[in-house]
C-alpha positions in Angstrom: 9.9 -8.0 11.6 7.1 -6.1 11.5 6.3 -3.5 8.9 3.8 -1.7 6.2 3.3 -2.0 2.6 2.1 1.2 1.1 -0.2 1.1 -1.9 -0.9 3.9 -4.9 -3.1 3.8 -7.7 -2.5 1.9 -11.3 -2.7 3.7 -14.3 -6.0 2.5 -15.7 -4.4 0.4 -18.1 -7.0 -1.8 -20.2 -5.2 -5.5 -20.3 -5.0 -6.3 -24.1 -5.7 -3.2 -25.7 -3.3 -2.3 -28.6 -2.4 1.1 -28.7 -2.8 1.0 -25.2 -6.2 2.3 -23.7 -6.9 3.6 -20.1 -9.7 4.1 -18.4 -10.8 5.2 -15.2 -12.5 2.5 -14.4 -9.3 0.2 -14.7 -7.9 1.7 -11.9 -6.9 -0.4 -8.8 -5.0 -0.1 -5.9 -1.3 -2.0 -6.8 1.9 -2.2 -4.3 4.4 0.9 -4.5 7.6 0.8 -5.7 10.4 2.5 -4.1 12.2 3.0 -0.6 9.3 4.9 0.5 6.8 2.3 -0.2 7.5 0.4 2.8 7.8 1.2 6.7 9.7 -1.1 9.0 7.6 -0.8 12.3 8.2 -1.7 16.1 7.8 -5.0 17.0 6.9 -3.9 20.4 4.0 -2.0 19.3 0.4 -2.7 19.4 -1.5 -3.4 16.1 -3.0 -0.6 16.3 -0.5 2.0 16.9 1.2 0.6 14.4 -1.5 1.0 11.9 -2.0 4.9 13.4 2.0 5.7 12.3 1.4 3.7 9.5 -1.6 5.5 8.3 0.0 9.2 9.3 2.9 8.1 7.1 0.8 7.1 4.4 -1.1 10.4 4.3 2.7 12.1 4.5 4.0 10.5 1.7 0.9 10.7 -0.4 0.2 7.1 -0.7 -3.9 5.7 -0.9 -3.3 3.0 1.4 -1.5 0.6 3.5 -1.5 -3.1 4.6 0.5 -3.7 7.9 2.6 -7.3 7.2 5.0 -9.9 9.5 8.0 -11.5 8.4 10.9 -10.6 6.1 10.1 -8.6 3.1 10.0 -11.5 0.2 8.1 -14.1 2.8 5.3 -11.8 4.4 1.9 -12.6 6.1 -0.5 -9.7 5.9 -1.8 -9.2 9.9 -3.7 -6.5 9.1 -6.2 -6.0 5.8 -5.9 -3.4 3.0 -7.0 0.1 4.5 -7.5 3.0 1.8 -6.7 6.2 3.2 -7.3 8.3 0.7 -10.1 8.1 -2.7 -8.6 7.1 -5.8 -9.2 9.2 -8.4 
């Protein structure tokens, strides 16, 4: 199976910091959460068409970026590298 991961942004959090701090700095790209955060693609598509619907999908559902991966969804191999579609903030 062949599908993609969509990614947002983190909240900035500092690790450690009691009351909690955040920072823009501290912000990263992490793995969304949700049904929307991943696409099941067509196998029979090329890399990258997949990773054009992927990336139109991304923009569509206001994610900042996507890896494309192979396999089912608990034992994945990334095929294709983080790509950020959009700045984080």
């Amino acid at each position: 199976m062949l599908f993609a991961e969509f990614y947002s942004s983190s909240t900035g959090y500092v690790e450690g910091s009691i009351p909690p701090v955040f920072k823009k700095e501290n912000i990263k790209l992490i793995p969304a959460c949700g049904t929307d955060s991943r696409l099941q693609l067509d196998g029979r598509l090329t890399l990258a068409n997949a990773a054009s619907l992927a990336r139109q999908t991304c923009k569509q559902r206001k994610f900042k970026g996507f890896t494309i991966n192979k396999g089912d969804y608990l034992n994945s191999e990334q095929v294709r590298a983080l790509e950020v579609v959009s700045l984080i903030p």
